[in-house]
N, C-alpha and C positions, 0 to 999 in steps of 0.2 A: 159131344165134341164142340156145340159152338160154345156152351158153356165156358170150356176149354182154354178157347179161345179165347173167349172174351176176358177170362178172368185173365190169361198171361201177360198182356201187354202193361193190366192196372198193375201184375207185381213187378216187371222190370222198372215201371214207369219211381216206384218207390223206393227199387233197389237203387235207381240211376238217383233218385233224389236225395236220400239216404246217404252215400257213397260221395255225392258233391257236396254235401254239408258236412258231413265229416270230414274229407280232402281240407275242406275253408278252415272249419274247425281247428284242423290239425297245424294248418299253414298259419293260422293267428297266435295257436299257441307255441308252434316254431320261431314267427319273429321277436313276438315277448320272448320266449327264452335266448334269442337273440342280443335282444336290445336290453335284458338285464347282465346277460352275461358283459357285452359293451361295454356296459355302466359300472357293473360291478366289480369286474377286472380291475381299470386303472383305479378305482378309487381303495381296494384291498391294498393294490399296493402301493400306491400312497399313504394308508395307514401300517401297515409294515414297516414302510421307510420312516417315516415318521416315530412309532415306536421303537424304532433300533437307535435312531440318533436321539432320541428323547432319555432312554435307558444311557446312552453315553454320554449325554451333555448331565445328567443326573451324579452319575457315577465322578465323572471328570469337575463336576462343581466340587462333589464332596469331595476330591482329593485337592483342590485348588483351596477349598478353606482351611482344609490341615496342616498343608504345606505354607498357605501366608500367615498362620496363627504360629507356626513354630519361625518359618523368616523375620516377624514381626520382634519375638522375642529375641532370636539369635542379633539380630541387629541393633534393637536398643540395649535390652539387658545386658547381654554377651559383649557387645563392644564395648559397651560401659564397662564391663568388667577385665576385659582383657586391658583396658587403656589404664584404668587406674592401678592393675597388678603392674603393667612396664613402669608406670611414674615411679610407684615403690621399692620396684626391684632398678632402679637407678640411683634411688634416693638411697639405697640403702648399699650399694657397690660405692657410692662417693663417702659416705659412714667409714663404710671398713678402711676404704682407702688414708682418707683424713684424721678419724676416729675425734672429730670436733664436738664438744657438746651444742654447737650451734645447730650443724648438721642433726643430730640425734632428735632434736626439737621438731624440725623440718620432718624428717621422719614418723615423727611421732602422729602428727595430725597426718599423714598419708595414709598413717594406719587408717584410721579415724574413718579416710573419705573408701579406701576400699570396702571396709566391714562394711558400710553404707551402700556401694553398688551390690555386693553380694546378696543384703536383707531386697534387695530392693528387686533382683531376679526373681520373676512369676512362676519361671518352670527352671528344673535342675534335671541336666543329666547326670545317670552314672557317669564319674570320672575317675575314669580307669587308665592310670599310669604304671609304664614297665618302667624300671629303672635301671642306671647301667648293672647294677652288681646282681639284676636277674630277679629282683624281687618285684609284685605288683604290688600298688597301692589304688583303694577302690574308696570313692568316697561317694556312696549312695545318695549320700544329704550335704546340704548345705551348712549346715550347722557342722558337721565332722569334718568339711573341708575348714573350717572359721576356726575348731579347735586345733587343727594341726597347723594351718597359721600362725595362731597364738603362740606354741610351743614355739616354734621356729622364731619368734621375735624376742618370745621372753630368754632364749637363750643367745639369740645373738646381744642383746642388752646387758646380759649377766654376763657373756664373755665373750666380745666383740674380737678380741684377739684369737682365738681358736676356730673361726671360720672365716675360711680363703674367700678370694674373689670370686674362683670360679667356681665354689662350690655354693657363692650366695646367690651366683647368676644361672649356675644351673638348676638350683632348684626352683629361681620363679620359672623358668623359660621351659622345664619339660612342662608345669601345668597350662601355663602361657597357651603354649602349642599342640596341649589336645582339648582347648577351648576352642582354637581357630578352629581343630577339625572338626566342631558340632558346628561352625556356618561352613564349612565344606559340606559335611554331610546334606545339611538344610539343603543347600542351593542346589546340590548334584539333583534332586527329585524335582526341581523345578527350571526346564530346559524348553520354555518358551520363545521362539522367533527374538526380537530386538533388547527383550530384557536379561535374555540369560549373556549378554555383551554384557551389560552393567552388574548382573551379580559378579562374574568372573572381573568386571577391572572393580567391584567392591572388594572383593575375599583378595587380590592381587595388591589393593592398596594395604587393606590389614595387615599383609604378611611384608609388606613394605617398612611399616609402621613396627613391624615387630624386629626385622634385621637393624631398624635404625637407633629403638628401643632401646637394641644392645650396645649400638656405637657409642650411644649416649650413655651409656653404665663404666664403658671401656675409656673411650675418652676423656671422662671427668678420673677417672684412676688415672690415668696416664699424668693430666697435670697436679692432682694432688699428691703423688709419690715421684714426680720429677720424670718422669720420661718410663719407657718398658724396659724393664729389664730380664722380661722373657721373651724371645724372639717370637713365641709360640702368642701372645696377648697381642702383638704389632698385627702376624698373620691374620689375626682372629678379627680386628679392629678392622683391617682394609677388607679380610672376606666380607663385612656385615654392611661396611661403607658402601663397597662396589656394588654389595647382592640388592642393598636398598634402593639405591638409585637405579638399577635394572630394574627390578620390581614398579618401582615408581611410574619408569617412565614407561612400561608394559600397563600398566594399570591406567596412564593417560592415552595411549594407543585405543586402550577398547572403549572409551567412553567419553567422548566429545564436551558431555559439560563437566566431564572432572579434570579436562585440559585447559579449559576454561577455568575453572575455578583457582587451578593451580598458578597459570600464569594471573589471573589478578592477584593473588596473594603473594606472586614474584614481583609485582610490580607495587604495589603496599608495602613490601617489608624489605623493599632491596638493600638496607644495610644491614639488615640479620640478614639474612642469604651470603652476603659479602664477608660479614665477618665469619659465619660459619666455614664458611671457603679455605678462609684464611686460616683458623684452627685448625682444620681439617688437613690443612698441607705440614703445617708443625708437625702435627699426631705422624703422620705419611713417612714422613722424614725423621722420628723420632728424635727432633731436636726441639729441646726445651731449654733456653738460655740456662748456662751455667749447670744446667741440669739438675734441679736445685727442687725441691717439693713447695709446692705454693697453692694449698688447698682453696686461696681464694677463686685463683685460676680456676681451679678445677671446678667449684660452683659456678664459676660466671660461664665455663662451658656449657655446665648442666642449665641452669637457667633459661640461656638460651638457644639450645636446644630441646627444652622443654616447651619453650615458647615456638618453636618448631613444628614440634609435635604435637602442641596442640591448634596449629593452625591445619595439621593432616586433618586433625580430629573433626576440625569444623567440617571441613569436606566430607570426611566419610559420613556424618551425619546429614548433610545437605544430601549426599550422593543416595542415604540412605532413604531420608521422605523419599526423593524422588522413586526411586524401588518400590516403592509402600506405597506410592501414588500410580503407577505402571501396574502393582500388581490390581490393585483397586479397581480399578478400571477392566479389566481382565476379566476378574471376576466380576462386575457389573455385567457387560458382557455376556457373560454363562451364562447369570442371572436371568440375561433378557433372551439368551437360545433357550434354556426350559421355560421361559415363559410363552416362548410362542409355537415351541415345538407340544407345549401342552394346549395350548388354545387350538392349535393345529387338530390334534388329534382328537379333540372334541368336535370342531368342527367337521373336520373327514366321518366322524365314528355318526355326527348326527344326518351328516349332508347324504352318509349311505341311508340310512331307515328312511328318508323323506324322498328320496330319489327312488328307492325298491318300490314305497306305496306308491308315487307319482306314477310309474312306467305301469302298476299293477290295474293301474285306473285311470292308463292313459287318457284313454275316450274323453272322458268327462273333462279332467285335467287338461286336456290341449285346449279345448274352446274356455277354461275358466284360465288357463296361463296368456291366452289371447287377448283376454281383456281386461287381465290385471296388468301384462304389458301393456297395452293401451293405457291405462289408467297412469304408472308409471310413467311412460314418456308426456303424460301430458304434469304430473307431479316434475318431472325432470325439468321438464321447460320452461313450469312455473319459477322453479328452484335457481334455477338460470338465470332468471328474467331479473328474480332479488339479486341475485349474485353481482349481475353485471348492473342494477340498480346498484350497490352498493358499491362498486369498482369504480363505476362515474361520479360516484361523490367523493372517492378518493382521489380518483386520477382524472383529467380533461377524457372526452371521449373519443379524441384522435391518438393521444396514446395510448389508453386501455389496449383500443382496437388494433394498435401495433403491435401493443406486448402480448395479446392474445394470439393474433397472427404469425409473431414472428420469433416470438420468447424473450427480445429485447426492444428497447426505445432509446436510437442513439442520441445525445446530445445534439441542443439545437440552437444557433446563435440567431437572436434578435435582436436587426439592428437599432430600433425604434418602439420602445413602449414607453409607459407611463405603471408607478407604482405605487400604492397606498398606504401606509400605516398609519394604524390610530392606538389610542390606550385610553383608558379609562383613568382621568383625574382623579385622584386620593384614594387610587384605590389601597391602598396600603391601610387606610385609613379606616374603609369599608371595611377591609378582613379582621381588624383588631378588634371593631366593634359586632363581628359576625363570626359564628360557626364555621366551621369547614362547609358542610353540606347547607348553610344558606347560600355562602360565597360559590358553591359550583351552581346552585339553584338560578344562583342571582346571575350565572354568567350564561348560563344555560338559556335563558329566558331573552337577553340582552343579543344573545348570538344569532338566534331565532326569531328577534326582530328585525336584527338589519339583514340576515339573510334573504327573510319575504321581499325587503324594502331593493336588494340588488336586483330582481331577478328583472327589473326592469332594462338593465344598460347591460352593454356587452364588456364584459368585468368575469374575470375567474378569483376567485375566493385561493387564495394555496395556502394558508393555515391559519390556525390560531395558538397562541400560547400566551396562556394565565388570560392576562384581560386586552394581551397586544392580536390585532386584528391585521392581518397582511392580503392587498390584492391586488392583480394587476389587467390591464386594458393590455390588446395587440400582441398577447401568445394564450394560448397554443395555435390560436388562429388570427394570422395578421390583420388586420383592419385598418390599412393604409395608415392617415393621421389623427384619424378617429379615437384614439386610444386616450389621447389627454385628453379630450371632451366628454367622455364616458365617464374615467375617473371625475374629472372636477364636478362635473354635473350628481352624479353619485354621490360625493363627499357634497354636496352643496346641500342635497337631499337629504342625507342621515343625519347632517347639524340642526337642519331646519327641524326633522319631526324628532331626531332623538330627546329634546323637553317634555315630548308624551308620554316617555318611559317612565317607570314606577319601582323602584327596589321594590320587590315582594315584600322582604322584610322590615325595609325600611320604606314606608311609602310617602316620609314627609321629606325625604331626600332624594335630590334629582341627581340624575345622571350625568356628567360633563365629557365630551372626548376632547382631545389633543390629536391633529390630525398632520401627518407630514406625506406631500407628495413630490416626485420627481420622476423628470423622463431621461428617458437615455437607451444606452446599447446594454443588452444582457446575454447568458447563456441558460437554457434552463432544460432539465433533463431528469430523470427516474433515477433514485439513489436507493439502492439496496434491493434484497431480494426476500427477504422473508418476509416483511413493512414496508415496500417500494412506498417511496414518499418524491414525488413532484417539487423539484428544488428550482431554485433561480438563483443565477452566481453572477457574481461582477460589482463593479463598485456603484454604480445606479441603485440595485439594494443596500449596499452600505449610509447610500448619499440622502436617497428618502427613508430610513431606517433615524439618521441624523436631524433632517427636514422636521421628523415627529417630535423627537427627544426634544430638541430646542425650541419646539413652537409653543402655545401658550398654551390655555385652557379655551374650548369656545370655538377655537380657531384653527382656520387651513393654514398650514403655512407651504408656502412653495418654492419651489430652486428656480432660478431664470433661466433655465432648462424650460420648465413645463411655462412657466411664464412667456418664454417668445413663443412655444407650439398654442398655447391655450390664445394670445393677442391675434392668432391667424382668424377666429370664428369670429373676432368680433361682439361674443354679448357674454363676455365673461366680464364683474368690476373686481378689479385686481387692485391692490395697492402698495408700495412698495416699503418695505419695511426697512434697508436699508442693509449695509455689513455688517455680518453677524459672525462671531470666532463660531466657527463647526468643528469639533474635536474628531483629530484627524484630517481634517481638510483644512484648516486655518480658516481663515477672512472669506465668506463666500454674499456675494448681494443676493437679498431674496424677498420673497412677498408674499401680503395675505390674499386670499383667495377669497373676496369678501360676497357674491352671487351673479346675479345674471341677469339679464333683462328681460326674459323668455325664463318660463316655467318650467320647459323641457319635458311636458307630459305630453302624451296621446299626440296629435292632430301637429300640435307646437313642437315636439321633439321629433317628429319625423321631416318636418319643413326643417327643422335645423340640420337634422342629417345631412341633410339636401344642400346646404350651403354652399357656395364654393369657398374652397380653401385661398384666399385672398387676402390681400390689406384691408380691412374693416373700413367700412364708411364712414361719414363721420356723423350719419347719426347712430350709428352703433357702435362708435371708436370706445375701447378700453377704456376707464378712465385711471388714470396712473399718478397718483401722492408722490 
């Protein structure tokens, strides 16, 4: 018994132990199957979704290239060809009508320019024409539609008198009209948002161009056989008239720049317009003086109305890039959905495998993602630190920190600074005798010097271009009237040492600047948002931009602007140059800014700061030529 005893407590004691580690066991592999299912849920289907619109942006590109390879053709080929069958099939109703052998000539080269759009078609559909008398005609190829052509000229040539008007105008006009329906067909599969407005007023101008086509075949008979003498040819004339200009002006309805287009070309060619009018109302009226045949008429019709038609022509071709340029884009677009719906599902398809082992090996994984986040934010902050190291050399530090703050930097008026330009003497002269990449070397080097040499005065640098150097005292941060003593002192300093500069390449040639300063009121503010660039406006930059242009070589020159602010310190010597034309400002007095009495370094520049702003002593009085 005590045996018994003794041994039962040690087995519960292992079952209890046993039982609680299996319990823990169980409960850890419960949360992992938790925390994958969590994880692996939204990210399955996120790749789901991702493959089903990936499968669709696939699908939908490849129907988007078919459809703009066949619009592509049907637009240029196809219109080309529909536009030069109407010229012919009117050149060739004015033929019958007149039967001139001048006309026949005219005709002859239309042949010419159609056979040419035909050779010139990439892709040919079956055309498949029913005819009234119930028979089809099918012309698989282009070459069999060119031969039945042929036939049909070389017998109206042989016997111009045995075919009617309206058997020469119906035969261009049924093929005419199941050419239009290959850009029907085309456009009907392609019924995208704002562009299917534009194929519809495209296919709407065509069929414009086709009722007018006929006006223009009908009207030049009308004046080369003296007026209609089938009631049935008048009817026929005003249906095509009326239906055109409906069409027309339905096809400027759907598309904003072919209403545009239209009215510039009302306003370019308003006496064609006017005298079309004016034919237009004869033909209407079936009154042709004396009613008498006068085939010149009837070409000066055709003429111009040809010249009509072919100002539609230009349009539809304008209207057409545009289309081609719409679809392009579209399809860029898909281009860029499968490309990212593919990157996508790479990434999802990798971010699962790295996340399943991550959760599988949390443990480890949480204290190593601890300190690779740590490492991270200290790489972030580092990254930052350039960031906005690089944002302060582009922008003042009090705007950075607004447009970081605030997402903008509104403009800011200053009524009192002081501004610098300089350029580089002959430099024109340097680049002829240098390489591209000496001359950026050489400016590179040159920039770099008087940057160090600024960093002395309080002066903001706001750009450079080529060899011109631009900077200004008293913005972004005001500095009372401190601003023209900064500048001048500055400018007095990069004259003095710029003789230590050394062309790299040229090192027995010194360096010269031309330096123009002027103070005044300005406005200066962040321009742009992809490049935000620190701009200054007002005529103060215009006036020391001038100041520089016209100064010498060697030399400050100054406006009496910075000349009365600069006579307040008292140890600036200035000397007066006299009236000088400043293009754009006339006659202005002004002067050299020739140095100073005081060095303006260390010890000596901080006691000048200190001055008061006063009437000069007179042992320190200006001295003014």
């Amino acid at each position: 018994m005590p045996a018994t005893v003794c041994i039962q407590p040690a087995c519960s004691s292992s079952d209890f132990c046993t039982k609680r580690h299996g319990r823990t066991s169980n409960s850890t592999r419960r949360n992992l199957v938790v925390v994958v299912i969590l994880t692996v849920v939204p990210i399955a289907a996120l790749v789901v979704y991702t493959i089903v619109n990936l499968t669709q942006s696939v699908q939908r590109q490849k129907a988007m290239s078919t459809v703009q390879e066949r619009v592509e053709v049907s637009i240029h080929d196809a219109g080309t060809f529909v536009h030069r069958l109407q010229i012919e099939r009117g050149t060739t109703a004015l033929y019958i009508s007149s039967n001139r052998g001048e006309i026949l000539k005219v005709l002859q080269e239309q042949y010419h320019r159609t056979d040419a759009a035909i050779e010139h078609m990439a892709y040919w559909y079956t055309l498949t024409v029913q005819l009234e008398n119930g028979e089809t005609e099918v012309f698989q190829t282009k070459e069999g539609f060119q031969s039945h052509l042929a036939n049909f000229r070389a017998n109206l040539e042989l016997n111009p008198n045995t075919i009617t008007l309206e058997e020469t105008l119906e035969f261009y006009t049924v093929y005419i009209e199941t050419i239009i329906s290959w850009l029907k067909e085309d456009f009907s599969i392609y019924n995208d948002g704002a562009l299917w407005s534009d194929l519809v007023a495209y296919e709407t101008l065509v069929l414009a161009k086709e009722h007018i086509g006929v006006e223009r075949a009908l009207g030049g008979t009308f004046f080369a056989m003296g007026g209609f003498y089938d009631y049935g040819n008048l009817l026929w004339f005003m249906e095509k008239s009326i239906g055109g200009k409906k069409l027309l002006d339905r096809s400027r309805a759907y598309s904003t720049l072919l209403d545009e287009l239209y009215n510039a070309a009302i306003d370019e060619n308003s006496e064609l317009f006017e005298l079309l009018a004016s034919m237009r109302t004869i033909i209407m009226h079936n009154n042709l003086t004396a009613n008498n045949p006068f085939w010149q008429a009837g070409n000066w019709w055709f003429l111009n109305m040809t010249q009509y038609i072919d100002i539609l022509f230009d349009i539809e071709l304008q209207i057409a890039e545009d289309i081609l340029y719409q679809m392009n884009e579209d399809m860029q677009r898909m281009t860029n959905r499968v490309v990212i719906y593919s990157f996508l599902l790479i990434t999802f398809a990798i971010s699962c495998v790295c996340i399943l082992r991550a959760v599988i090996r949390q443990t480890a994984n949480i204290e190593q993602f601890s300190l690779s986040l740590m490492n991270k934010t200290k790489e972030l902050e580092q990254e930052k630190k350039k960031t906005d190291s690089l944002l302060y050399q582009m922008l003042p530090v009090t705007v950075a920190e607004e447009l970081k703050r605030y997402g903008k930097a509104p403009a800011e008026s200053f009524d009192d600074v002081t501004i610098f330009f300089s350029d580089v003497v002959g430099f024109t002269s340097i680049c002829a005798s240098s390489n591209p990449m000496q001359v950026v070397e050489m400016l590179n080097v040159l920039y770099e010097y008087i940057d160090v040499r600024i960093e002395s005065w309080d002066v903001y640098k706001v750009e450079t271009i080529g060899d011109a150097y631009m900077m200004v005292s008293g913005l972004p941060k005001r500095n009372g009237s401190r601003h023209s003593s900064e500048i001048a002192a500055m400018a007095l300093h990069i004259m003095d040492t710029i003789a230590e500069f050394r062309i790299p390449h040229l090192p027995g040639r010194r360096i010269r600047l031309r330096i123009g300063i002027h103070t005044g009121s300005c406005v200066a503010g962040v321009i742009g948002f992809k490049m935000p660039r620190y701009c200054l406006f007002g005529d103060t930059v215009n006036t020391a931009s001038r100041m520089e242009s016209s100064g010498k070589p060697s030399k400050i020159h100054i406006s009496k602007a910075t000349y009365m602010a600069l006579s307040k310190f008292g140890v600036f010597s200035m000397k007066r140059r006299g009236e000088v034309e400043i293009k754009g400002k006339g006659k202005m007095l002004t002067y050299w800014l020739q140095g100073t009495s005081s060095s303006l370094h260390g010890k000596e520049r901080d006691n000048f700061m200190t001055l008061p702003l006063n009437v000069p002593t007179d042992s320190m009085r200006t001295s003014v030529l």
